[in-house]
C-alpha positions as CSV (number, residue, x, y, z in Angstrom):
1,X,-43.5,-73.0,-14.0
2,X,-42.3,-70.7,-16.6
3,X,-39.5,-71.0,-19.0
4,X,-37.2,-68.6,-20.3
5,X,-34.0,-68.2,-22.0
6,X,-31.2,-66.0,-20.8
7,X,-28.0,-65.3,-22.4
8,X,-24.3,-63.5,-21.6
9,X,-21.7,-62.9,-24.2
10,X,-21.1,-67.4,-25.1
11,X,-23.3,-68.6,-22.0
12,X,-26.5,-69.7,-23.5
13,X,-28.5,-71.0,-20.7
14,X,-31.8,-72.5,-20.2
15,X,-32.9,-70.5,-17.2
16,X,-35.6,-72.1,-14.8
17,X,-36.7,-68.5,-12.4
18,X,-37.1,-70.1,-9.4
19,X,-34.9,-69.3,-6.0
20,X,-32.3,-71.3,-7.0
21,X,-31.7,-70.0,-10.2
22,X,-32.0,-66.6,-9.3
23,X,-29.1,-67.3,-6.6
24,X,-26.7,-68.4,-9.5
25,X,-27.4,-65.2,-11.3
26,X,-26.3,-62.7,-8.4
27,X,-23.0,-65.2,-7.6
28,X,-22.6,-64.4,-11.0
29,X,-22.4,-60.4,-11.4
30,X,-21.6,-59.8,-7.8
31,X,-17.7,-60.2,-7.9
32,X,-18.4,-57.5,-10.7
33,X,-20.5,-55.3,-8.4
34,X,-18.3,-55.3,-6.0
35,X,-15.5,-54.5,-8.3
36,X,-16.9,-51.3,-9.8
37,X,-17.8,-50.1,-6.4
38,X,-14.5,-50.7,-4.9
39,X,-13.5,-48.5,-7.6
40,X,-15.2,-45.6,-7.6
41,X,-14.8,-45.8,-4.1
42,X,-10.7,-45.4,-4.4
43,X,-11.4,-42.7,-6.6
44,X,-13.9,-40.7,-5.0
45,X,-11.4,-40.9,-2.1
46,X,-8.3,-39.6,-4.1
47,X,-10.0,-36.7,-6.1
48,X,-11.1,-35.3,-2.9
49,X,-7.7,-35.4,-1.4
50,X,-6.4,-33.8,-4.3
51,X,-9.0,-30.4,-3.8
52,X,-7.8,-30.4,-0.9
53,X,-4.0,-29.8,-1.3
54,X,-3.3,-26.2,-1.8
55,X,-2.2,-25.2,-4.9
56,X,0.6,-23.5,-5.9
57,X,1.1,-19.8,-7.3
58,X,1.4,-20.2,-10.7
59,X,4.8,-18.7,-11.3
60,X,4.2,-17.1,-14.7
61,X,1.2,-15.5,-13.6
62,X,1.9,-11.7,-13.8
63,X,0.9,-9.9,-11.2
64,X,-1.2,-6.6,-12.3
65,X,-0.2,-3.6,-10.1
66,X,-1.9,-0.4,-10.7
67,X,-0.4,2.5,-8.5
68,X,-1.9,6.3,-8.5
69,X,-1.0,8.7,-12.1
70,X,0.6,12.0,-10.6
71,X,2.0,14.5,-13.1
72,X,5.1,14.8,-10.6
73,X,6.0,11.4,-11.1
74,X,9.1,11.9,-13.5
75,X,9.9,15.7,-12.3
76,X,11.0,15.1,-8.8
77,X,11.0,13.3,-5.2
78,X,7.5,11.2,-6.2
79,X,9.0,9.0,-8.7
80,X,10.8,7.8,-5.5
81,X,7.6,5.9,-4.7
82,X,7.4,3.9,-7.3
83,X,10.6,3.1,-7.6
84,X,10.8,1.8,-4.5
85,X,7.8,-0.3,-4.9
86,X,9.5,-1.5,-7.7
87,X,12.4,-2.6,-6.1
88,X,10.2,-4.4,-3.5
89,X,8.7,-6.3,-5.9
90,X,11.8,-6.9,-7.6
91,X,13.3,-8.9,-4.5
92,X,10.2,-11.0,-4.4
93,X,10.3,-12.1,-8.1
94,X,12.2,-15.2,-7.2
95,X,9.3,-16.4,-4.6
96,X,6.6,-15.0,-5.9
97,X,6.6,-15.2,-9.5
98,X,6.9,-11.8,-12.1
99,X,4.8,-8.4,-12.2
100,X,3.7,-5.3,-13.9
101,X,3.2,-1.7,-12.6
102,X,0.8,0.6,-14.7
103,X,-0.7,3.8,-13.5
104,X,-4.2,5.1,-13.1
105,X,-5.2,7.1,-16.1
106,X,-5.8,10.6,-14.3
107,X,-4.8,12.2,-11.2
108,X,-7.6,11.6,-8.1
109,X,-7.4,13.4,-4.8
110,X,-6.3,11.2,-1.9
111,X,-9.9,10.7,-0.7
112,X,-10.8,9.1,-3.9
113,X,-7.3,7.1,-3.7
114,X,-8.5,5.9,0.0
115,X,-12.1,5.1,-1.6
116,X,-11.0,2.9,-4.4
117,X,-8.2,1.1,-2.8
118,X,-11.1,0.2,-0.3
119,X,-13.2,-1.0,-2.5
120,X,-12.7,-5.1,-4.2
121,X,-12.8,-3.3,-7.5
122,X,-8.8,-3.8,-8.1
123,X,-8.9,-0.6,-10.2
124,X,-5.9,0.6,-7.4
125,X,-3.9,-2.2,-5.5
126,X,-1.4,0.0,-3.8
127,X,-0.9,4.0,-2.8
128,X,1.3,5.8,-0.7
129,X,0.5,8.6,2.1
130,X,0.7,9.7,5.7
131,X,-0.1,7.4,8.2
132,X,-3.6,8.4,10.5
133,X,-6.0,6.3,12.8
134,X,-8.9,6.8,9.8
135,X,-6.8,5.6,7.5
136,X,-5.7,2.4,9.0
137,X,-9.5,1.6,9.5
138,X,-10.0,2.1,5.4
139,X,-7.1,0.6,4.4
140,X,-4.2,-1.7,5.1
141,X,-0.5,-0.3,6.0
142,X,2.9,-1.8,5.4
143,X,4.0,-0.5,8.5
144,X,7.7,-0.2,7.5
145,X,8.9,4.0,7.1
146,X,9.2,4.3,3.6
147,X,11.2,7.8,3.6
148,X,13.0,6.8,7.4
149,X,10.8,9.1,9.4
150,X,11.8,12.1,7.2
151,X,7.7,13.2,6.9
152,X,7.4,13.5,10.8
153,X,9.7,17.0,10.8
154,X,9.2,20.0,9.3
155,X,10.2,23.0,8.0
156,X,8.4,25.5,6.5
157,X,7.9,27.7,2.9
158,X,7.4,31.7,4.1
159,X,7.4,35.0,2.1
160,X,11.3,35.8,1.4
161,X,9.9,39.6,3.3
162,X,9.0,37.3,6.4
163,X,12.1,35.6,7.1
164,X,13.3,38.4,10.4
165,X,9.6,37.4,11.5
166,X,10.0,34.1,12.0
167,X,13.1,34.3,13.9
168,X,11.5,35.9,16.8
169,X,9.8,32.6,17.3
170,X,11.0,30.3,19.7
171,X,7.6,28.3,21.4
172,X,4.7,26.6,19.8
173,X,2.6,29.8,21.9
174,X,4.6,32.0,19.4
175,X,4.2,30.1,16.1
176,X,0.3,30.3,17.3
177,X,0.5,34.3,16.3
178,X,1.0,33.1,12.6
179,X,-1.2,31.0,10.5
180,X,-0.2,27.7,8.5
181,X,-1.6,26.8,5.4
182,X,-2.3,23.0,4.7
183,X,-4.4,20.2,2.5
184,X,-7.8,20.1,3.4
185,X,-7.4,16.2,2.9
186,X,-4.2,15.5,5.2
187,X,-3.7,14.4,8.4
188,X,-1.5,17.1,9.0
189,X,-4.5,19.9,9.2
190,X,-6.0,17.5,11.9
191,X,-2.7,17.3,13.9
192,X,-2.6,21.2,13.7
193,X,-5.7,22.2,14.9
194,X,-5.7,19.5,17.5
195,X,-2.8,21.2,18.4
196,X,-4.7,25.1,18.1
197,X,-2.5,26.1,15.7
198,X,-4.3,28.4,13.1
199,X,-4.7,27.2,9.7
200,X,-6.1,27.3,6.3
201,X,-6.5,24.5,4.1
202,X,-6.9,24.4,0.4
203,X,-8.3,20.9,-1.4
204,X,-6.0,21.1,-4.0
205,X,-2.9,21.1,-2.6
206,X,-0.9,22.8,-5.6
207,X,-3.3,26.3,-4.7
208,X,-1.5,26.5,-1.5
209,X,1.7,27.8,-2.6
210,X,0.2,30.6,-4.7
211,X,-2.0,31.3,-1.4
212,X,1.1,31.1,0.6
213,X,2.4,34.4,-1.9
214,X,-0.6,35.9,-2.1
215,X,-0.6,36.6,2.0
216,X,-4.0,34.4,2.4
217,X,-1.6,32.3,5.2
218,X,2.1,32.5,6.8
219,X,4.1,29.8,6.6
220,X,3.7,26.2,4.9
221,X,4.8,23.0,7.0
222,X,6.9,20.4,4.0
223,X,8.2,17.6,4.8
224,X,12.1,17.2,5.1
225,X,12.4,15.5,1.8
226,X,10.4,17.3,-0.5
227,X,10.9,20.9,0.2
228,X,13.6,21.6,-1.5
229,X,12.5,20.7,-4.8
230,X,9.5,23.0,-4.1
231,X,11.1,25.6,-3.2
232,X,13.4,25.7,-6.7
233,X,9.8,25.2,-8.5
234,X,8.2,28.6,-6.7
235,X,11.2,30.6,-6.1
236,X,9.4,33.1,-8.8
237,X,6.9,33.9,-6.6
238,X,8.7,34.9,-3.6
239,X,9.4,31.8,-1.7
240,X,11.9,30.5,0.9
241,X,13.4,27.8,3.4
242,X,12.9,29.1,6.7
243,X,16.1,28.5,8.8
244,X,15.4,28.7,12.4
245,X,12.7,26.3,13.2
246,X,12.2,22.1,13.1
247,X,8.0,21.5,13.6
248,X,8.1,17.5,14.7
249,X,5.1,15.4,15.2
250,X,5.0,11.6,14.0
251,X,3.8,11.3,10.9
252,X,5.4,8.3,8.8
253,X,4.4,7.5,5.4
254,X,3.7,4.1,4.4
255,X,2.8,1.9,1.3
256,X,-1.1,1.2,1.5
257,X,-3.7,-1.7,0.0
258,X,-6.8,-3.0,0.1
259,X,-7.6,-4.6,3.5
260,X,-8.3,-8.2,2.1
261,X,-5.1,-7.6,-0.8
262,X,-3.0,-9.8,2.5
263,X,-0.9,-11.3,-0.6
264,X,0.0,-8.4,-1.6
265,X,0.5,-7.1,1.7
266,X,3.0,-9.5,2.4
267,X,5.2,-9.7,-0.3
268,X,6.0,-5.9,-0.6
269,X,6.6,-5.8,3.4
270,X,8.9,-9.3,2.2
271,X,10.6,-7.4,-0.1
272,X,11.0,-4.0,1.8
273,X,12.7,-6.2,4.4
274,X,15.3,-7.6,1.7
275,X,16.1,-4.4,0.6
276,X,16.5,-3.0,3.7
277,X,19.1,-5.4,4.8
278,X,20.4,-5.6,1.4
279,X,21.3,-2.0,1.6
280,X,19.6,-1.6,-1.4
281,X,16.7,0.5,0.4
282,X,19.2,3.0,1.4
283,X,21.1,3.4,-2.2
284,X,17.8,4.3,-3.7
285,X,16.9,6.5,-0.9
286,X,19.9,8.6,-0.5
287,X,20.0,8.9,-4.5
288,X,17.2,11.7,-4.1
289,X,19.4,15.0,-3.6
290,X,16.2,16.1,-1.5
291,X,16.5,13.0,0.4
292,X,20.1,13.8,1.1
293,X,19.8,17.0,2.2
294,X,16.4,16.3,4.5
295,X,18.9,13.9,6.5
296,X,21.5,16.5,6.9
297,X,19.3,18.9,8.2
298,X,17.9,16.3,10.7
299,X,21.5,17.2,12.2
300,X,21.1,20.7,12.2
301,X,21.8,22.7,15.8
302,X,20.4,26.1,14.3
303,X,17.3,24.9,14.4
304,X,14.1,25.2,17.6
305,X,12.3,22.2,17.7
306,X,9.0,22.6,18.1
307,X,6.8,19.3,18.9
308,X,3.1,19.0,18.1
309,X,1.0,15.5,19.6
310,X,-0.3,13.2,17.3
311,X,-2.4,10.2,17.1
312,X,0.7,8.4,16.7
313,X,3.9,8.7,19.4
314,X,6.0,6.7,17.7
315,X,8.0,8.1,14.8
316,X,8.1,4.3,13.4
């Protein structure tokens, strides 16, 4: 039988390797065993509990908003955009922790807007513009009016020599005699010639009021809010408010981001709400001269309305 010596910390044993003696040795480390395991066990347990709580917006995180550059922004009725973005935001700070607005570094068409806020790139989280069925599959809306249905009526820029001309019209059939000028990128030229009302559109929209002068259309469709700032900025080359006639179709224009930016989403429609019942939407709005005067004329009883369909019946 062999003989061996085994030793543990001040146990100095004489060790015979036979059953018995190979019995004392696992009474011996198996409280021990058992210990560790039961450990690890209980912690295993606890750190996978833990990954699987939820955690928490960090509240000093700033969040990085980058809205579209437009050369407009300071001069007139645009800087309204991002100023009420702003304010959005603003109302959410408390809940959802500080943020930054910057701007991209050059102006893009709103095609390329659409086709980088679609993409997961981040270099646009948020734009603003009309409302249409292609759109919503692109991007994602905050479907909350952010000019108070002002965009679905319009009235129209003309030649200060055409103004008797337009007052002979009184049906859509009539306004069909004339030809509208538009951006080739809006979904107003879509509504129009759905509608078979003659146009020409222009891809950069700033050509279309020299066009308009130059006789290559009739009459330009604006939006209630922003027309009267136009107008003061072309009145050198001949151009006017038409007075007789309101051209309807819903068209509301919303804040828009990336379809999987929910978030984002979430908080501005959050903080849209606030200010709405805040009153605080309405102070900023009705602090645009334009705005004020767009509202005013909603009222006016001078005024044919003519209605166009839409993809959209709702004036929202």
């Amino acid at each position: 039988m062999a003989i061996g010596y085994f030793s543990l910390k001040r146990l100095n044993h004489k060790v015979i390797y036979d059953g018995v003696a190979l019995c004392r040795v696992i009474d011996l480390f198996l409280p021990i065993i058992t210990l560790l395991f039961l450990l690890c066990f209980n912690y295993g347990v606890n750190a996978s509990q833990a990954l699987s709580v939820n955690t928490p917006p960090v509240k000093g995180t700033v969040l990085q908003v980058r809205i579209p550059m437009d050369k407009d922004l300071v001069e007139n009725h645009v800087s309204y955009f991002p100023k009420l973005l702003a304010l959005a935001l603003d109302k959410t700070v408390s809940t959802d922790g500080p943020y930054k607005i910057s701007y991209l570094n050059e102006k893009y068409t709103t095609h390329r807007l659409i086709a980088e806020l679609s993409k997961d790139t981040h270099l646009l989280n948020v734009m603003w513009t009309a409302n249409s069925t292609e759109r919503q599959g692109q991007i994602r809306p905050i479907k909350i009016s952010i000019l108070k249905g002002l965009n679905s009526y319009r009235i129209f820029l003309i030649r200060k020599e055409d103004a008797l001309r337009f007052q002979n019209i009184h049906s859509l059939d009539d306004l069909r005699g004339l030809i509208a000028g538009q951006g080739a990128q809006w979904p107003d030229a879509d509504v129009m010639a759905a509608n078979d009302m003659p146009l020409i559109t222009a891809t950069q929209s700033d050509s279309l009021f020299p066009m308009l002068a130059n006789k290559r259309f009739d009459y330009f469709p604006r939006g209630l809010y922003e027309i009267w700032a136009e107008q003061l900025s072309h009145a050198n080359k001949g151009l006017v408010i038409e007075g007789s006639l309101l051209l309807n179709y819903p068209s509301p224009i919303y804040f828009f981001v990336n379809n999987n930016d929910t978030a984002l989403a979430n908080r501005i429609e959050r903080g849209l709400k606030i200010a709405i019942s805040d009153g605080s939407f309405d102070e900023l709005f009705f602090s645009f001269e334009g705005f004020k005067k767009g509202w005013a004329e909603l009222q006016n009883k001078n005024r044919t309305l003519l209605k166009l369909r839409s993809d959209f019946q709702d004036q929202d």
